[in-house]
LUMNU-421738 format. One record per residue: z, x, y of N, C-alpha, C in turn. Coordinates in steps of 0.001 Angstrom, whole numbers, padded with zeros to 6 digits, always signed. Example, Ala and Ser with C-alpha at 12.3 -4.5 7.8 and 13.67 -1.06 7.14 Angstrom:
% residues 2
+007800+013190-005690+007800+012300-004500+007800+013200-003300/+007080+012850-002250+007140+013670-001060+007870+012900+000030/
This chain:
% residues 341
+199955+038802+160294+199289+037555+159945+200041+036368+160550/+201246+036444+160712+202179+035246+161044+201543+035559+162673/+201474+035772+163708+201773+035955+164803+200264+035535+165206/+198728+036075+164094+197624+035193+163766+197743+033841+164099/+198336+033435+162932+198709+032143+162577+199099+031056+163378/+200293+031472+164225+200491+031291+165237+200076+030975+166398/+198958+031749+166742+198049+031712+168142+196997+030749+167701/+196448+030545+166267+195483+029727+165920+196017+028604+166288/+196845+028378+165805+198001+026540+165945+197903+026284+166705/+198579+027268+168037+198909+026922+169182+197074+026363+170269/+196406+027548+169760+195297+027070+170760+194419+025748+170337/+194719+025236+168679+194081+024347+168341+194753+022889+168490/+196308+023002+169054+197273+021636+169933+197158+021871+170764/+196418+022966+171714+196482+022444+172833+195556+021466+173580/+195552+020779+174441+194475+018992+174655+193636+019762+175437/+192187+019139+174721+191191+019771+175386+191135+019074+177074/+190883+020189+177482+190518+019701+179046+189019+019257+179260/+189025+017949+179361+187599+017181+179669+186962+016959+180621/+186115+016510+180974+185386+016141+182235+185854+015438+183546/+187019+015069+183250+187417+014142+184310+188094+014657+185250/+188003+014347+186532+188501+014535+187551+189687+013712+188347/+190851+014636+188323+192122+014087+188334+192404+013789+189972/+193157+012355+190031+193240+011892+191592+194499+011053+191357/+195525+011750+192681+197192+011102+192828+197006+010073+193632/+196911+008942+193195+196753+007698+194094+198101+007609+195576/+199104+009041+194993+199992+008336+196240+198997+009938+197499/+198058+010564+197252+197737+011624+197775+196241+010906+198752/+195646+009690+197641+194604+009619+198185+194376+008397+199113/+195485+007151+199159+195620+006021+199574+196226+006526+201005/+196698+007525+200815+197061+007985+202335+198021+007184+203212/+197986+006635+204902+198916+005577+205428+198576+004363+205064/+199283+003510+205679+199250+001644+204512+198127+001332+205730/+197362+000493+205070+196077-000473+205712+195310+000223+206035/+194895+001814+205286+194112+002636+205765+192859+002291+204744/+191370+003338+204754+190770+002766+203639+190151+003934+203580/+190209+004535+202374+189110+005663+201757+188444+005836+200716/+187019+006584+201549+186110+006439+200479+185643+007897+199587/+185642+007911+198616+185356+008803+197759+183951+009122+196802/+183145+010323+197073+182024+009982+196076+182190+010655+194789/+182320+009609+193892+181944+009791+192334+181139+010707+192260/+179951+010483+192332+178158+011031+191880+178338+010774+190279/+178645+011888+189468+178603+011423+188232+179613+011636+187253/+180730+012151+188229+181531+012703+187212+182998+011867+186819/+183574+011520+186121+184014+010815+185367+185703+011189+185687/+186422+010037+186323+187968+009986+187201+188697+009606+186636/+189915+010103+187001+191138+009168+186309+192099+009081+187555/+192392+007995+187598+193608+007852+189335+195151+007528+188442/+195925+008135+189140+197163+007809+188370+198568+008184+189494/+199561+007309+189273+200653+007272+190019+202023+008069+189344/+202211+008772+189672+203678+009384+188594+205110+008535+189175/+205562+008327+188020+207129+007609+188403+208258+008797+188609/+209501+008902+189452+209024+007482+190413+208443+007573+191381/+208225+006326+192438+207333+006563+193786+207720+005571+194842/+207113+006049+195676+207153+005586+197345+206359+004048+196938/+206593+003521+197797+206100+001934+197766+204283+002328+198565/+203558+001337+197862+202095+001584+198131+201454+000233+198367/+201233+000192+199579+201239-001276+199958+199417-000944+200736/+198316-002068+200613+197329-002324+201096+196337-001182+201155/+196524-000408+199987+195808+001040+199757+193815+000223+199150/+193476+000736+200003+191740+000033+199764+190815+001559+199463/+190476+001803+198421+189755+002553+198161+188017+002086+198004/+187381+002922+198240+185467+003104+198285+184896+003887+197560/+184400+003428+195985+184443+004764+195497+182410+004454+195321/+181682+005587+195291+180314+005481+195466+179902+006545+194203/+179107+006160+193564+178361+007033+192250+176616+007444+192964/+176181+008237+191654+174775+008698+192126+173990+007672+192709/+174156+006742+192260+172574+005758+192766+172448+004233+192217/+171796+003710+192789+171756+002117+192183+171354+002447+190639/+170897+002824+190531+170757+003235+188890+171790+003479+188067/+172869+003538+188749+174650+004006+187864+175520+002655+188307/+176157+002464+187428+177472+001803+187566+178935+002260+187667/+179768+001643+187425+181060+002188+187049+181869+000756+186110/+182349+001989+185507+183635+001104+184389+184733+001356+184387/+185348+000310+184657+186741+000759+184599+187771+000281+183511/+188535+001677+183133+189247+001150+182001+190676+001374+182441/+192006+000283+182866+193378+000614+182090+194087+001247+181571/+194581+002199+181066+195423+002993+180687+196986+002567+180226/+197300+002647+181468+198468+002087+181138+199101+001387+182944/+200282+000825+182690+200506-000152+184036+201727-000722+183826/+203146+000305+184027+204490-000606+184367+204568-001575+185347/+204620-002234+185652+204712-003644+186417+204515-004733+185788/+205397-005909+186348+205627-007108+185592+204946-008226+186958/+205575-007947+188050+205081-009472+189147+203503-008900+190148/+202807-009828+189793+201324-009989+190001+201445-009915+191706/+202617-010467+192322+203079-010658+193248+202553-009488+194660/+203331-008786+194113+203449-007390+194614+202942-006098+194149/+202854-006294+192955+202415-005391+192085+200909-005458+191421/+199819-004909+191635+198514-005459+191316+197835-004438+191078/+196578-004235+190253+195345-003350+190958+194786-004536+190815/+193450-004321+192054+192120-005367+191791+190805-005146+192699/+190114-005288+191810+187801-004391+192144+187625-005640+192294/+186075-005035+192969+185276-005795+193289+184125-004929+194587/+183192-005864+195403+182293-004762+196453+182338-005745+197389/+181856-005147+198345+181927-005736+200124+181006-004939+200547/+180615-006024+201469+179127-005952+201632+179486-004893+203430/+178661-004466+203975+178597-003895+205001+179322-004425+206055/+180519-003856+206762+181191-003956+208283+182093-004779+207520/+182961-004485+206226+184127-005186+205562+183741-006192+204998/+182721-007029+205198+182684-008004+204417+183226-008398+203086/+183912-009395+202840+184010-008988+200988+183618-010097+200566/+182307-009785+199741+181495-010425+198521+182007-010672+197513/+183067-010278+196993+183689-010023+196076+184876-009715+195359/+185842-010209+194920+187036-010050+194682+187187-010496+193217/+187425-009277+191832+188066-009941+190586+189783-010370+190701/+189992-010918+189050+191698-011589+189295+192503-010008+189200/+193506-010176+189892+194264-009109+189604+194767-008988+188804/+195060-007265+188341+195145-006585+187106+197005-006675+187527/+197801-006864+186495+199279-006940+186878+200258-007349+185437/+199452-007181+184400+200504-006975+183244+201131-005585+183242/+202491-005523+181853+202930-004398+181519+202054-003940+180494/+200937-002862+180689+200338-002481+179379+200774-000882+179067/+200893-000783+177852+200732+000408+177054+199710+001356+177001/+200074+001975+176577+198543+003123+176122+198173+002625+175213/+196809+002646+174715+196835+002107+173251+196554+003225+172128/+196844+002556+171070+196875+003327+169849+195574+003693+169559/+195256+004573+168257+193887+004847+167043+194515+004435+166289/+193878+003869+165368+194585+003656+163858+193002+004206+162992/+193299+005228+162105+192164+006354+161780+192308+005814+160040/+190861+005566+159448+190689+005512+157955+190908+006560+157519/+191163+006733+155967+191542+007861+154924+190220+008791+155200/+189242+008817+155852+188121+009931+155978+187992+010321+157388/+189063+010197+158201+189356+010363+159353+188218+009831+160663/+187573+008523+160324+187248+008195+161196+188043+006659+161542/+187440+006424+162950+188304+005622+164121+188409+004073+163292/+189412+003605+163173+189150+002022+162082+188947+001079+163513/+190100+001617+164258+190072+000643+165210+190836+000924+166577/+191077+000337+167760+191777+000746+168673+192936-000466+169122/+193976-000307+168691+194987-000815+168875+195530-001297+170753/+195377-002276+171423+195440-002579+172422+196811-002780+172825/+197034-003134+171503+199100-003120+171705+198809-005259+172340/+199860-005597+172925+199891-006927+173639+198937-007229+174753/+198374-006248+175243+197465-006474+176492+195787-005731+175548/+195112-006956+175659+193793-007037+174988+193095-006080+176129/+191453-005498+175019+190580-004958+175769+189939-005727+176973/+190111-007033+177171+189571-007590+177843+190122-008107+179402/+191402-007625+179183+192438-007561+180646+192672-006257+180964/+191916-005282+180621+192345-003816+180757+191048-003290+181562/+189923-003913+181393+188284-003409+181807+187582-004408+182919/+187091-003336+183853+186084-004070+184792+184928-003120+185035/+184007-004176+185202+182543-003144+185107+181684-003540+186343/+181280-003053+187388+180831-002915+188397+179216-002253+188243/+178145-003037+188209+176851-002824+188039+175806-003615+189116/+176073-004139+189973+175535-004540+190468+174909-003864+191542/+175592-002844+192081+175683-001984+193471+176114-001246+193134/+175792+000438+193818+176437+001443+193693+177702+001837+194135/+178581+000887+194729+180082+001322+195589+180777-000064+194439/+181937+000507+194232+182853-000314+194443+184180-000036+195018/+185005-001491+195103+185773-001277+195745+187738-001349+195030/+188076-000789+195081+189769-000764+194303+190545-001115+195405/+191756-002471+195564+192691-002534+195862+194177-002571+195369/+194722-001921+195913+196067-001947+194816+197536-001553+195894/+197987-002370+195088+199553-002986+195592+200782-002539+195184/+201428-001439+195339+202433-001198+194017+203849-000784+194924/+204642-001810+194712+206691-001869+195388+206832-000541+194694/+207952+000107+195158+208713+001241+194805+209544+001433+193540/+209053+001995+192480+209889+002159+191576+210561+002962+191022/+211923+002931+189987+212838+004297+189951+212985+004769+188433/+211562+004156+188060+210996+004690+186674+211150+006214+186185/+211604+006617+185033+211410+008371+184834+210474+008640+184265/+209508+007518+183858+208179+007596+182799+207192+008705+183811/+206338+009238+182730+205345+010087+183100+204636+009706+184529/+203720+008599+183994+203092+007788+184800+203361+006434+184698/+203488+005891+185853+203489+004447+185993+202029+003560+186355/+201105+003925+186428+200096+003612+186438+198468+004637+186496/+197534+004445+185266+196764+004899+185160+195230+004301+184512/+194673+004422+185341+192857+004138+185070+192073+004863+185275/+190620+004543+184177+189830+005639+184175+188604+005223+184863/+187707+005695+185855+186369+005162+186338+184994+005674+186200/+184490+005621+184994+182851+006124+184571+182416+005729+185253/+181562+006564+185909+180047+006326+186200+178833+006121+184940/+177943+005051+184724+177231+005089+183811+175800+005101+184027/+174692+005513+183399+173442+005302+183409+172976+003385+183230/+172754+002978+183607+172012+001340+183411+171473+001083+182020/+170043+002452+182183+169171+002259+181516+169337+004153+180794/+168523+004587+180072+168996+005479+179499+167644+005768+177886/+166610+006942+177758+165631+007274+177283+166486+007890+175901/+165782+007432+174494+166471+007845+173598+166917+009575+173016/+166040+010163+174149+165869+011485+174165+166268+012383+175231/+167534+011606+175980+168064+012154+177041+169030+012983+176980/+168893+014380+177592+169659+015597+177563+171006+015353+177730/+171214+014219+178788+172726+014257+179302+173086+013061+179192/+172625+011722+178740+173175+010754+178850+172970+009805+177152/+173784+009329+176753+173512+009380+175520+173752+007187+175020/+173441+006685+174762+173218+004856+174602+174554+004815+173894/+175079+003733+174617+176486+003309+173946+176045+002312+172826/+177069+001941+171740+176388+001290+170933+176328-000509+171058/+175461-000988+170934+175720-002320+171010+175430-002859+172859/+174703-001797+173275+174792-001481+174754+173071-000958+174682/+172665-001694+176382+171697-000664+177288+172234+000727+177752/+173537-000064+178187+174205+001012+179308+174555+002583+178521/+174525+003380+179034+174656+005214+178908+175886+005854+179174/+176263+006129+178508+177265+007686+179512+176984+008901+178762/+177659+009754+179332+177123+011536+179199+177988+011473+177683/+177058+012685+177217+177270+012740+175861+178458+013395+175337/+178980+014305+176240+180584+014692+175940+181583+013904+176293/+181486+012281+176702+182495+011756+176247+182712+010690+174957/+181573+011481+174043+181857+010359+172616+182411+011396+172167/+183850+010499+171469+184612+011158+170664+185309+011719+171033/+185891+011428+172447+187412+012451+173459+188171+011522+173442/+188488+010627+172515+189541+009859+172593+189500+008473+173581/+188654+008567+174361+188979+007749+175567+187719+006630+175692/+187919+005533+176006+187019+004272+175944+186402+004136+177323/+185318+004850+177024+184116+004941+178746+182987+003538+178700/+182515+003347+177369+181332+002963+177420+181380+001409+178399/+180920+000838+178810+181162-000742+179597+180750-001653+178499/+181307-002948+178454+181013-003695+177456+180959-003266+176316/+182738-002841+175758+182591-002507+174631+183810-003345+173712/+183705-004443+173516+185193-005385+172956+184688-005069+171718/+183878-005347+170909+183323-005232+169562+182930-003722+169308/+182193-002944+169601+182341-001136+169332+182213-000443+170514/+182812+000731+170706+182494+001769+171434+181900+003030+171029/+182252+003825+172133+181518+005055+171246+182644+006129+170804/+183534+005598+170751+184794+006185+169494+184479+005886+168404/+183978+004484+168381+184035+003902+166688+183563+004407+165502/+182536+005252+165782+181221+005862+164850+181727+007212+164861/+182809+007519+165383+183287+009307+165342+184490+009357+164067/+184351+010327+163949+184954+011170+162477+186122+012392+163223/+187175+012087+162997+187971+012797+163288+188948+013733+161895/+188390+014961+162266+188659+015620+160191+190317+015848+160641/+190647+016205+161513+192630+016355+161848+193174+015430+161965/+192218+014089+161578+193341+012489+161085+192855+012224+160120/+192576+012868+158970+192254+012200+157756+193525+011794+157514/+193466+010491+156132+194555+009860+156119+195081+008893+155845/+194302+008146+157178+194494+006985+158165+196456+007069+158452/+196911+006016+158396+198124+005376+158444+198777+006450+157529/+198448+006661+156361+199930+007187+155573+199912+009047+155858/+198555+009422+156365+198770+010918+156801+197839+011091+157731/+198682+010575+158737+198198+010666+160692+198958+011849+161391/+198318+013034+160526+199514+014471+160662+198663+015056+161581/+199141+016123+163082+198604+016853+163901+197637+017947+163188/+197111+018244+163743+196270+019245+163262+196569+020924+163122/+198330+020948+163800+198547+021717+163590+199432+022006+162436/+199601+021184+161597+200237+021458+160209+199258+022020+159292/+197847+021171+159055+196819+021628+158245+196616+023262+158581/+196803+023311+159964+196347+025239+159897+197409+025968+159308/+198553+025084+159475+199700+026062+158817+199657+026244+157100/+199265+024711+156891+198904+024863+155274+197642+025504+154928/+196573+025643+155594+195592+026347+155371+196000+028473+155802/+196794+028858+157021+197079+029882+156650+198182+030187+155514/+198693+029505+155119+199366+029944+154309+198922+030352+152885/+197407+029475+152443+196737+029431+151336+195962+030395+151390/+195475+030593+152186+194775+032219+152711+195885+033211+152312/+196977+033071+152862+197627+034533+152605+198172+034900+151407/+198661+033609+150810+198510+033443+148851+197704+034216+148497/+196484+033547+148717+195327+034261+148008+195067+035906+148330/+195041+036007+149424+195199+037873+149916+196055+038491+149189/+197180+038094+149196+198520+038752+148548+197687+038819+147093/+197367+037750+146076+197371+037848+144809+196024+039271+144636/+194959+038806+145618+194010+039177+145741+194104+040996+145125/+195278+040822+146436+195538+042992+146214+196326+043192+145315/+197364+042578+144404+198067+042190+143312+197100+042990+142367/+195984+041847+141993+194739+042593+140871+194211+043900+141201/+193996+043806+142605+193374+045510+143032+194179+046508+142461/+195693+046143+142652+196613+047705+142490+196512+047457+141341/+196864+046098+140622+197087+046620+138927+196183+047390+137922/+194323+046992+138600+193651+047588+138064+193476+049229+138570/+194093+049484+139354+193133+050751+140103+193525+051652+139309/+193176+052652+139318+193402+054319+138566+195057+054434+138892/+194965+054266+140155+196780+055094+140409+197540+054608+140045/+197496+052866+139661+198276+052227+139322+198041+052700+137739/+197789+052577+136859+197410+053283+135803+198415+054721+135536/+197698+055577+135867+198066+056583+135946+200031+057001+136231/+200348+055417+137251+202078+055746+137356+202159+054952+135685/+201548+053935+135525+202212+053296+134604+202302+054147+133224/+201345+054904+132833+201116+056176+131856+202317+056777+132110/+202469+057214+133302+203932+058225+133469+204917+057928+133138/+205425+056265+133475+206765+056195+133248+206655+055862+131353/+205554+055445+130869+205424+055129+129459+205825+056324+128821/+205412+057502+129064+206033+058795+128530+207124+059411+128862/+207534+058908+130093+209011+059064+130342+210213+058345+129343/+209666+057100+129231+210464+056326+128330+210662+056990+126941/+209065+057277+126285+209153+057926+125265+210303+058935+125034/+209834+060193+126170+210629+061059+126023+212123+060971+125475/+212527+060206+126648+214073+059438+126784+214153+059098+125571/+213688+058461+124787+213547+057392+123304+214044+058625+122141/+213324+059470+122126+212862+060402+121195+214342+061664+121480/+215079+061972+122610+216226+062416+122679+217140+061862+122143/+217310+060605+122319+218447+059942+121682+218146+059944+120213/+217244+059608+119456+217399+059743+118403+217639+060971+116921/+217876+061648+118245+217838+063641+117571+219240+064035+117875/+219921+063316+118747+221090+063756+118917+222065+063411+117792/+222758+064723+117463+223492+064606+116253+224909+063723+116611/+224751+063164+115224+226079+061630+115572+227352+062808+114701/+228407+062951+115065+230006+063165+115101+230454+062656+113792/+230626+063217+112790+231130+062339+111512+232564+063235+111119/+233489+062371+111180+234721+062965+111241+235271+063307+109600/+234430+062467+108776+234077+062816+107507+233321+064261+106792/+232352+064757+107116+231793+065349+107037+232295+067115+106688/+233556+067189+107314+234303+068482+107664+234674+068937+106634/+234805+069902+105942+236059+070597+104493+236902+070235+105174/+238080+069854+104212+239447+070279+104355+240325+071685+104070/+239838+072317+102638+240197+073743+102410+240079+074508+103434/+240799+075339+103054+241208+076321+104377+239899+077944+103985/+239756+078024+104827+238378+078961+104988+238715+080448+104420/+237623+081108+103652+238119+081871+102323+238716+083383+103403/+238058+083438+104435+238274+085161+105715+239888+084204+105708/+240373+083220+105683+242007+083046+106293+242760+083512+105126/+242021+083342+103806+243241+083709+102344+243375+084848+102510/+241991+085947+102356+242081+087085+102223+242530+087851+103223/+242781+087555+104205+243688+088428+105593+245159+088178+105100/+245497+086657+105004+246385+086620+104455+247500+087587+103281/+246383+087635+102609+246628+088440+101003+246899+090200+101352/+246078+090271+102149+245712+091804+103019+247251+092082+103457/+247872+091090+103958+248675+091279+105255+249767+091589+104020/+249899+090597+103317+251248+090240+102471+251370+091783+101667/+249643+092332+101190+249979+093494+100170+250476+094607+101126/+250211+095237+102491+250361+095944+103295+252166+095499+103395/+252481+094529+103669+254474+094601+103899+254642+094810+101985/+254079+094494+100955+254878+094987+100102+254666+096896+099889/+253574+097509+100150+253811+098479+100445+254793+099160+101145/+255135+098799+102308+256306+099117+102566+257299+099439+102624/+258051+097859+102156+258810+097924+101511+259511+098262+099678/+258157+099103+099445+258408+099795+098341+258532+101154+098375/+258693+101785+099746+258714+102712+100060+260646+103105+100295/+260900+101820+100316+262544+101947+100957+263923+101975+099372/+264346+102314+099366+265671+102557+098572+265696+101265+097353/+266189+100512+098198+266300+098716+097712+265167+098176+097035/+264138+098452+096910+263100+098422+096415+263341+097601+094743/+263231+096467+094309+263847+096094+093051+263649+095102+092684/+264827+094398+091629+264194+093168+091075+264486+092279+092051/+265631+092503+093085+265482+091410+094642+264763+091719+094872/+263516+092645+095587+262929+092341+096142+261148+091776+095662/+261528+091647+094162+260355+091465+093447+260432+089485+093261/+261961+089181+093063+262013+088271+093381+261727+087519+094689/+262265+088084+095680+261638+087458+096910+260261+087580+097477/+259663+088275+096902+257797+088745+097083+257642+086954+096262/+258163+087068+094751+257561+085701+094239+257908+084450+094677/+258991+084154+095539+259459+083132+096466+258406+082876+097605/+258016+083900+098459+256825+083944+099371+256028+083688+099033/+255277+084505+098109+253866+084219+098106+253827+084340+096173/+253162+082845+096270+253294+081894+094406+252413+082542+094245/+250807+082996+094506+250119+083458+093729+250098+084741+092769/+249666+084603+091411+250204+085970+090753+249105+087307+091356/+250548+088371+090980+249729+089599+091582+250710+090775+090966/+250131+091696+090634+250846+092826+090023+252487+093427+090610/+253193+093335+090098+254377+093710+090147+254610+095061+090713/+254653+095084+091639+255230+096716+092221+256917+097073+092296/+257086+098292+091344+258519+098370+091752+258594+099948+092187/+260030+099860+093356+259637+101441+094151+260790+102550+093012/+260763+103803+092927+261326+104546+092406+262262+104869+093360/+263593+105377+092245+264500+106099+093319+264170+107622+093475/
């Protein structure tokens, strides 16, 4: 059961693997002042830099989704860098043969990941942005199907995981309340696919006031704040209550069954037995004994004594010595034998 137990835990911490498609910005920016383009279609990216790294200077990416009918959103993650200078991401689209139509302010704070902070019924209260708001973290590109990412990043000798990471949905515009794959963000026209409500991660575009985290129920953070415990403790407290109960479970089975019975009968008459010996065994009373001397010891005695006076009534000397010394020996009275000459 432990080794059960075990494999349940383990496969239920491990992070689900989601839809997104993973891209090393130092793999895809390639040589400096180069420019590449990448097609989205519909599936849902994350670009990210691991610390530390090579210096990434004038990297211009093209990224293109299914159709004028889709957008893209982009969300922040996280972003070590402090000078706007050198250090930047920044979208926008350009129009055909480089043109650029378009340029937002550059992205160049230090942001965090941000937090959940989860109510006592384990749904989402809110999303913690940390110092850098939802609103310096997101850009949303709807106008045209391409956009465009530039980004700037000096060499750093960071040991952190990642030093920079963003996520880029593709979204539906418009979106039918009965759509198989694309599901209405709330507070929104705009769509995204229905397996990313509730993966933790903020897809929907235009979402400062709700997303589609907000309305999800997460039962392995019930709690909120005072029991924001992994989900792998509850399985441990839940196998363990299971195996309580099993254990007690077969507890009642054996006590009731026949065999159990049947030993307990045995040793009950064993005991008896045992019980019923000891109390038959005769107790030692040192009292109990005669003292007189036993009547077969007088009369051998008496036997022996009349046989030597025979004897010696057979011999010469035979007389009042020796009638006297018979009554010196032996006090009890007894007929006087005297021998003739």
């Amino acid at each position: 059961m432990y080794f059960l137990s075990l494999l349940v835990v383990t496969l239920l911490t491990i992070p689900a693997c989601g839809p997104y498609q993973q891209y090393n910005l130092a793999s895809v920016c390639g040589s400096t002042g180069s420019t590449s383009s990448l097609y989205l279609g519909r599936e849902e990216s994350v670009f990210s830099l691991d610390c530390p790294h090579q210096e990434l200077q004038e990297c211009h990416l093209q990224l293109r989704v299914f159709s004028d009918h889709h957008g893209q959103a982009v969300f922040i993650n996280k972003m070590k860098y402090a000078s706007c200078e050198s250090d930047y991401l920044q979208f926008g689209r350009s129009s055909y043969l480089g043109m650029y139509s378009y340029k937002s302010t550059k992205y160049c704070q230090d942001m965090d990941p941000p937090k959940e902070v989860f109510n006592i019924d384990g749904s989402l209260q809110k999303t913690d942005f940390g110092s850098t708001p939802y609103s310096s973290r997101v850009y949303v590109e709807e106008s045209v199907d391409q956009m465009d990412v530039w980004i700037s990043l000096s060499p750093t000798q960071h040991t952190e995981s990642e030093c920079v990471s963003f996520v880029v949905t593709p979204f539906a515009k418009l979106c039918m309340e009965y759509d198989a794959d694309y599901r209405q963000c709330p507070g929104s026209d705009s769509c995204v696919r229905r397996q990313l409500f509730c993966d933790g991660v903020v897809n929907c575009p235009h979402a400062q006031q709700e997303s589609e985290e907000t309305s999800c129920k997460f039962l392995h953070r019930r709690g909120g704040k005072f029991n924001n415990l992994p989900l792998s403790f509850f399985m441990v407290f839940v196998v363990m209550a299971v195996g309580t109960v099993a254990l007690m479970a077969g507890k009642t089975v054996w006590d009731n069954s026949e065999k159990r019975k049947a030993a307990t009968r045995e040793e009950e008459d064993r005991k008896d037995t045992l019980f019923k010996i000891k109390n038959t065994k005769p107790v030692d009373n040192p009292y109990s004994t005669a003292t007189a001397p036993p009547l077969d010891c007088f009369m051998e005695d008496h036997y022996k004594l009349c046989k030597e006076q025979a004897e010696d009534c057979t011999r010469v000397d035979c007389g009042e010595s020796r009638a006297k010394k018979n009554k010196e020996e032996y006090p009890y009275p007894y007929p006087m034998v005297t021998g003739q000459s």
